[in-house]
C-alpha positions in Angstrom: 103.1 58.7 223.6 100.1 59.4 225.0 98.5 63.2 225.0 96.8 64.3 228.3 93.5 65.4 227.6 94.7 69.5 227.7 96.9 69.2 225.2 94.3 66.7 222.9 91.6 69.5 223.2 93.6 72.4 222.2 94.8 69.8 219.1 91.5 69.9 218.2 91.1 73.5 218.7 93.1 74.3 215.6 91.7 73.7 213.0 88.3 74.7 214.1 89.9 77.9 214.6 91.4 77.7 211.3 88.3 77.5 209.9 86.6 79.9 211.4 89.1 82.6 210.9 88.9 81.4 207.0 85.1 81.8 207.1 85.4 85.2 208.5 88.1 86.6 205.9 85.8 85.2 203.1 82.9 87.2 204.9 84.7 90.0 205.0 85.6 89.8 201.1 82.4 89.3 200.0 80.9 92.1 201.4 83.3 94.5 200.6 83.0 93.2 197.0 79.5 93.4 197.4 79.5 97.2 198.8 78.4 99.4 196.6 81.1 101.9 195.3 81.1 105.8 195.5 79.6 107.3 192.4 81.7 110.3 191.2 81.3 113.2 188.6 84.0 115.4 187.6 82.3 118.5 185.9 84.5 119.7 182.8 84.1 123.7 182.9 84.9 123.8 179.3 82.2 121.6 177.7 79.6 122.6 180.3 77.1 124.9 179.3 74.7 127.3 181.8 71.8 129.5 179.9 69.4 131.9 182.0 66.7 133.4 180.6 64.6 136.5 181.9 61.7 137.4 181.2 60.2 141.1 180.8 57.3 143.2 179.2 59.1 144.1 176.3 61.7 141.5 175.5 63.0 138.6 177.1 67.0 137.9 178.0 68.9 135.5 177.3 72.5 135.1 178.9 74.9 132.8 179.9 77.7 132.1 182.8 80.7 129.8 182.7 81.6 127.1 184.8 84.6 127.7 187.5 84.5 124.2 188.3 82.5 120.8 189.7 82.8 117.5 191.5 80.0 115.6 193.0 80.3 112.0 194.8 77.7 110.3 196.8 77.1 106.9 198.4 74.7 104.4 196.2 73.5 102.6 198.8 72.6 105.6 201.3 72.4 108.4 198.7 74.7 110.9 200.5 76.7 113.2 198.6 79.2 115.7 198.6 81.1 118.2 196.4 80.9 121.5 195.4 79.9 122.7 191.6 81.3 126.6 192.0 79.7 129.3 189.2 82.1 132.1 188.0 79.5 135.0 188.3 81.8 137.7 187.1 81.7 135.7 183.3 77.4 136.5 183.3 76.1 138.4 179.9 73.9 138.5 177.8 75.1 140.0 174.6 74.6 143.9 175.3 77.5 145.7 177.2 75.8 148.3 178.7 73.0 145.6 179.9 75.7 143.3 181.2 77.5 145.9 183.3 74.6 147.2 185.2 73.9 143.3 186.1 77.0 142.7 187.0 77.5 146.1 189.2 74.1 146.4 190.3 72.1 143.3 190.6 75.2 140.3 191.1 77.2 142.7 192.9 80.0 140.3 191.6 82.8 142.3 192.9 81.6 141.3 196.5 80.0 137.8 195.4 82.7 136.7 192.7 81.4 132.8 193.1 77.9 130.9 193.0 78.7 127.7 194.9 76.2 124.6 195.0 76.8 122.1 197.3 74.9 118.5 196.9 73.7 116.9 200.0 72.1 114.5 198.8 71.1 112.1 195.6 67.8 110.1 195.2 67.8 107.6 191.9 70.1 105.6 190.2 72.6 106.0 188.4 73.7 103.3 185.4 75.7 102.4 183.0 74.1 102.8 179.7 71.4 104.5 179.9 69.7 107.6 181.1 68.0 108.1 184.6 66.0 110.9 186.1 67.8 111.8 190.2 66.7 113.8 192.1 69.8 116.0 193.7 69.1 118.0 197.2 72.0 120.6 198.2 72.7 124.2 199.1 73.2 127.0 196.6 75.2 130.1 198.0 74.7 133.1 195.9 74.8 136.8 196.5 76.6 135.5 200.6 73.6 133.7 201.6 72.8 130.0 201.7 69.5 128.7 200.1 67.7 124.8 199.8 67.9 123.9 196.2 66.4 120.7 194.5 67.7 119.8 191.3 65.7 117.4 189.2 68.0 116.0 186.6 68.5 113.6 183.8 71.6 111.7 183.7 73.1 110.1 180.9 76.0 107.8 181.2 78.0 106.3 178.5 81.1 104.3 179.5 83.5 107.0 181.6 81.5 109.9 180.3 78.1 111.1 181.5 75.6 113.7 180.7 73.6 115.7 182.7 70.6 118.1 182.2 68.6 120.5 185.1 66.2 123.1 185.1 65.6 125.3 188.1 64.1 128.8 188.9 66.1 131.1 191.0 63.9 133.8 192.9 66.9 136.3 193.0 64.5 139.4 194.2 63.4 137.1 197.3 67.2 136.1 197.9 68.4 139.7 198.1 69.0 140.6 195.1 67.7 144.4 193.4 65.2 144.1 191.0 66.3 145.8 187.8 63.1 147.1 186.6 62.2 150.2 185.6 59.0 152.3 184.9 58.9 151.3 181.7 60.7 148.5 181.4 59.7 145.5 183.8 60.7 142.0 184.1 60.3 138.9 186.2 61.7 138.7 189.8 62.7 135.1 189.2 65.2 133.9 186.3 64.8 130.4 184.7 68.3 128.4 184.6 69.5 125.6 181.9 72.2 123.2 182.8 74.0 120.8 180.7 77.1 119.1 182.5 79.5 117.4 181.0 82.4 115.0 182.6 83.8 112.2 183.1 82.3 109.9 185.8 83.6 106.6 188.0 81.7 103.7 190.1 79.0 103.7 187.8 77.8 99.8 187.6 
């Protein structure tokens, strides 16, 4: 039986479209294999620890707050990010009562402003397995209702599905709206220095 030529060239069509399709599924596999994967931290509240320390004319404060709670992701390739790391501003002290309550009251107004929220924007660095990096993390920090730039510059240690991670920043809380406690007598600084270490569990680290 002979073929007309129609019907030979859409024969031959088939398996050229056979392969082609093939070639593009294998395409398709190989990048998203090749694509890097989201990078996420979840913050444990418990085994995190935040220090502040103020200084003044006659003694200098030290105090803590506890964590309420933390997740950050963010894209490798791009270095977007995303998450929120939330402060519970209400646990703040620093060891006297009397001292504590008059922050608290006065200067946190935590009543009003229960929460400290940081929310990362974006990270610069990279992140792997192993070893320890220096990133750079760009965000906003709400505290005391308003909304303020904040770069963290932090040191990331990752070991298998756990990671490490240490910042320091300053926080002018006078020029963010905040009272300055200072007296006649007593004096201190109109910015308070803050101490990070976060600790979690992390995923899509390479």
């Amino acid at each position: 039986m002979k073929l007309s030529p129609m019907r030979l060239l859409a024969t031959a069509r088939v398996p050229a479209l056979f392969v082609a399709g093939a070639t593009l599924l294998m395409g398709t596999l190989l990048r998203a294999q090749s694509a890097p994967q989201a990078v996420t931290m979840h913050i444990d509240p418990v085994r995190t620890e935040i220090h502040w320390t103020l200084n003044g004319n006659v003694h200098t404060v030290h105090g803590t707050f506890r964590l309420k709670g933390g997740l950050i992701t963010f894209d490798p390739s791009t270095g977007a990010a995303q998450g929120e790391i939330a402060v519970d501003v209400q646990t703040g002290e620093s060891g006297n009562h009397s001292r504590d309550g008059h922050m608290q009251k006065d200067v946190l107004e935590s009543d009003k402003y229960p929460q400290a929220i940081f929310h990362p924007e974006k990270v610069t660095g990279a992140i792997k397995a192993g070893s320890t990096q220096d990133v750079t993390i760009d965000g906003t920090f709400t505290l005391h209702g308003k909304d303020h730039p904040l770069r963290l510059n932090a040191k990331v240690q990752v070991d298998g599905q756990e990671a490490v991670a240490t910042t320091h920043f300053t926080v002018p809380y006078v020029d963010w709206g905040m009272k300055d406690p200072s007296t006649f007598v007593l004096r201190v600084d109109k910015t308070v220095d803050v101490d990070v270490t976060a600790k979690g569990g992390i995923e899509g680290v390479r």
